[in-house]
N, C-alpha and C positions, 0 to 999 in steps of 0.2 A: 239771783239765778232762776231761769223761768224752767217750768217745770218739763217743758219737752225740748230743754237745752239735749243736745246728743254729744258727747264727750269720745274725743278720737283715741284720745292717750294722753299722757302727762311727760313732762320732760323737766330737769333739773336746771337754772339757771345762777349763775355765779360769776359777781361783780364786787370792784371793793365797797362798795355800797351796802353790800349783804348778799344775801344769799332766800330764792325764791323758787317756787313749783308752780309752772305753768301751764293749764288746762289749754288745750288742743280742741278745740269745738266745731262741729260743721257749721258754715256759715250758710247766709242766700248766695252768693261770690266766691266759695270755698272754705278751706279751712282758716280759722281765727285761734291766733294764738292770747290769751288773756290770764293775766294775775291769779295765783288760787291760793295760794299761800306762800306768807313770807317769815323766813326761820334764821335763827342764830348760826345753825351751822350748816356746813355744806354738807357733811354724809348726811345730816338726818335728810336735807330736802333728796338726795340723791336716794336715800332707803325710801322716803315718802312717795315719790315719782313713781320708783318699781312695785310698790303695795300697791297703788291706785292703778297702773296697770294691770296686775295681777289680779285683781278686783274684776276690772273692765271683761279681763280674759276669763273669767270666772275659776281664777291658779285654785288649787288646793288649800294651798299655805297662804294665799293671801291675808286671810282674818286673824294670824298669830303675827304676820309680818306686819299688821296694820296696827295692832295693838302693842305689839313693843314698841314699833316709832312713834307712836302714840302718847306714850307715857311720861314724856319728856318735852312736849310743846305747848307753844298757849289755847288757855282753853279755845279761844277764838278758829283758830287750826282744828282744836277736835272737832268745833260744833259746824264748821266749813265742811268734815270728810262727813261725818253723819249725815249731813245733808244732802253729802253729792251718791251716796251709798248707793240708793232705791234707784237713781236713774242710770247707776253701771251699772246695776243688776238685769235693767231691763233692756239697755242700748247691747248690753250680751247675748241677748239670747235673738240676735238676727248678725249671724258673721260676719257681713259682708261691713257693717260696723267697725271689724277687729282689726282691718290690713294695715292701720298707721299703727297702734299699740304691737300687734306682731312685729314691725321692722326696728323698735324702737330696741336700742340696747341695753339689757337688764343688767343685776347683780352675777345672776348664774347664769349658764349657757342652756340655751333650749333643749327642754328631753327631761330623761328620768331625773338629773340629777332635783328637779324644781319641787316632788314630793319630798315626804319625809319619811325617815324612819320609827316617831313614835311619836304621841298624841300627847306626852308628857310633858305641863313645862317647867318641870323641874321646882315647882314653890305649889307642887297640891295643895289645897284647902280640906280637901275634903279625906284622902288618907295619909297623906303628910310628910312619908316617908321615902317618894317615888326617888331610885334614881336608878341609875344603869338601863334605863330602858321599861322600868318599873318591872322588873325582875322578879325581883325580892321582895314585890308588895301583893302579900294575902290578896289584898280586895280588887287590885289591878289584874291579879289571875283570879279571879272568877268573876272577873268584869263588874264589881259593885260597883265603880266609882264612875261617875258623871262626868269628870273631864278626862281622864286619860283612855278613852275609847282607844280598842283596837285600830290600829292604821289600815284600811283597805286597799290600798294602792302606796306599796313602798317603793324607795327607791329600785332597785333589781326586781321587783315582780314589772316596774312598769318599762324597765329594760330589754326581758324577757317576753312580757306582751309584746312589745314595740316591735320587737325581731318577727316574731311569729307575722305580726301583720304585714310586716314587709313583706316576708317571705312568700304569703300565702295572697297578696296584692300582685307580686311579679310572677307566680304562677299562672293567678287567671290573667295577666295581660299577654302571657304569650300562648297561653289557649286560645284567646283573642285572636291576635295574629295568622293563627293558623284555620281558623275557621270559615270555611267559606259567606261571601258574604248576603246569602240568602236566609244561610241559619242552618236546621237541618241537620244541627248535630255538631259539637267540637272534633276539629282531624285530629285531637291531638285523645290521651288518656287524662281524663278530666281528674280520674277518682274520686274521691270525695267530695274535695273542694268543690265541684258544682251540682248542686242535688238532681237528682233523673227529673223532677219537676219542671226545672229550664235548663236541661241537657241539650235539647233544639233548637236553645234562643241563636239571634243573630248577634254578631262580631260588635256590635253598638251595645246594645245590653250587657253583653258580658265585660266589652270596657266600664262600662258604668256600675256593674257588680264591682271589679275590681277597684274602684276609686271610692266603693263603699270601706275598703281594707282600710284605703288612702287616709277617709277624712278619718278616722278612728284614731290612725297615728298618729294625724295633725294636733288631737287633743292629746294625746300625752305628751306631744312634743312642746303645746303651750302648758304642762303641766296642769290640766286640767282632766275629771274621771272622762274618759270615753264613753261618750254619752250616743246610744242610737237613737236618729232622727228619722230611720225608717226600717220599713221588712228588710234589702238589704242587709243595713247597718246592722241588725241584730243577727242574722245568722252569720257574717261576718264576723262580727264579734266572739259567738259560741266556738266558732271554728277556731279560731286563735286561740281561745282559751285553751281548747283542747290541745291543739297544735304545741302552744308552751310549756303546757304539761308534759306533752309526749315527750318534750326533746328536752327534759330534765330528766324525765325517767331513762330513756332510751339512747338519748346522745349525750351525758355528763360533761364530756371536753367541751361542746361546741356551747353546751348551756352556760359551761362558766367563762368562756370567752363572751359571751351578751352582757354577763352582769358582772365582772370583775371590779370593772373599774367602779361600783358602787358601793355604797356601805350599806352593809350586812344587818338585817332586823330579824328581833322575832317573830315578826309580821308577815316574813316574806313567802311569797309564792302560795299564798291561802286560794288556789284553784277554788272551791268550792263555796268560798265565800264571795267571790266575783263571781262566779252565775246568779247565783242568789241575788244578790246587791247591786248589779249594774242593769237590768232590766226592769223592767214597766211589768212584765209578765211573760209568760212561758207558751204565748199563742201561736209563736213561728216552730214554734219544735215539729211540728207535724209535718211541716213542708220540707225540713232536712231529707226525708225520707220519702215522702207521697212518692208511688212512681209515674203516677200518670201525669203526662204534660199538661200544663197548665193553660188555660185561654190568653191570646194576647194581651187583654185589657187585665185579667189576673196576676199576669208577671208584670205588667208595666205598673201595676199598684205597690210592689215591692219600691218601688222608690218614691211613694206620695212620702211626705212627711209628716209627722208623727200632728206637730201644730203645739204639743204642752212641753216638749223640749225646745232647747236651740235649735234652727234651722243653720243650716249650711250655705255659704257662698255662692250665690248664682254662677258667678262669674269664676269660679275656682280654678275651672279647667281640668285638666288631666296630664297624671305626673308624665306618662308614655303615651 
């Protein structure tokens, strides 16, 4: 396997022959489908396929998914995924990478359900007694223990986010719509959602604000943290948080119609520990509120990219 092989996604193959997982690679000609491991049963390759995806897509849970199917193949197999590890790690962090693994159909359905609700797997080492969620374990509530970390992104918090960013995505795209296309001001009442700093911008930027909501959902929907890739992206982001907050506090029916249909942690809806935890730092706060408009070339910098995160899709587009 040469070291700047770039890996599209994995897919599950099954003959009476046996049963095999086949690496999807860019070619000079296109894509190349080739042998990557060959296994006794058909779920394991079919669980192994969606790990190595999940991987690719940088999931959550991929590294507990990769380690159970793991545990049961030849070492040959283990010392194959070790090796292909380091080059999904890095073929991820340029999206435009991810569009065959995105289409590829997984275990679970794309979206909240793909995190988890608890960091536990049930055979601690280290306090020994976890279970129901590590409830009942002294050291898991005062966070002693090394593997069963607090979950930051549960199922229903990333439900609850996900709504918010919708919400607050098809907000600015019809302040868009309505804004003349010089700029000079949204026709519509922006309120919050667009800070007085580019309150003036033109109906282009504030689509492209708005598809910062976009790509943030996109990462929960691969079940991976929503990760900001620019100015944008992170006030985007703070806004939702709040936004999710509000509408737990403020609208209870409509909060638990987002997250019904998920299971329930004691992990869930940790507001405060997602601001803390899903940013780089606290340098965009000012511009939530600056009121003075900001220079062309200072708002069009709101969308450089960050460079030490994933970058985003050139070719993405825009949902509206």
């Amino acid at each position: 396997m040469a070291v700047d092989t770039t890996y599209l996604g994995f897919v599950p193959e099954h003959s009476d022959a046996g049963h095999r997982v086949l690496g999807i690679r860019a070619g000079e000609d296109g894509a190349v489908a080739e042998l990557f491991a060959e296994l006794a049963e058909g779920p394991t390759a079919v669980v192994l396929a969606d790990a190595l995806n999940g991987s690719l897509q940088h999931r959550e849970t991929a590294a507990r998914q990769l380690d159970a199917v793991l545990a049961d193949v030849p070492e040959e197999v283990r010392a194959a995924v070790s090796a292909v590890l380091p080059l999904l790690a890095s073929t991820g962090t340029a999206q435009e990478h991810l569009r065959v693994a995105a289409e590829l159909p997984g275990l679970c359905e794309p979206g909240p359900a793909l995190f988890t609700t608890t960091n536990c797997p049930g055979r601690c080492e280290v306090c020994g007694i976890c279970r129901d969620d590590c409830a009942d374990c002294p050291r898991c509530r005062d966070f002693d223990c090394e593997v069963c970390l607090p979950v930051a992104i549960t199922p229903r918090t990333a439900a609850a986010l996900d709504a918010a960013l919708g919400r607050l995505a098809d907000e600015v795209y019809d302040i868009a719509e309505q804004t003349p296309l010089a700029g000079s001001g949204p026709a519509a009442d922006a309120g919050d959602i667009i800070p007085p700093c580019v309150a003036d911008r033109d109906p282009s930027f504030l689509r492209r604000y708005a598809r910062a909501f976009d790509d943030l959902a996109a990462d929960l929907t691969a079940g991976r943290r929503p990760t900001p890739a620019c100015t944008a992206e992170e006030i985007a982001l703070d806004l939702a948080i709040q936004d999710a907050e509000r509408c737990q506090q403020d609208e209870p029916e409509l909060h638990t119609d987002f997250v019904a249909a998920y299971p329930g942690s004691r992990f869930d809806f940790h507001w405060f520990t997602l601001q803390d935890l899903l940013f780089q730092d606290k340098d965009y706060e000012g511009l939530l509120w600056h009121p003075a408009p900001l220079s062309y070339d200072d708002a069009e910098a709101w969308f450089g990219e960050f460079g030490n995160v994933p970058t985003r899709d050139p070719e993405r587009g825009f949902r509206r």
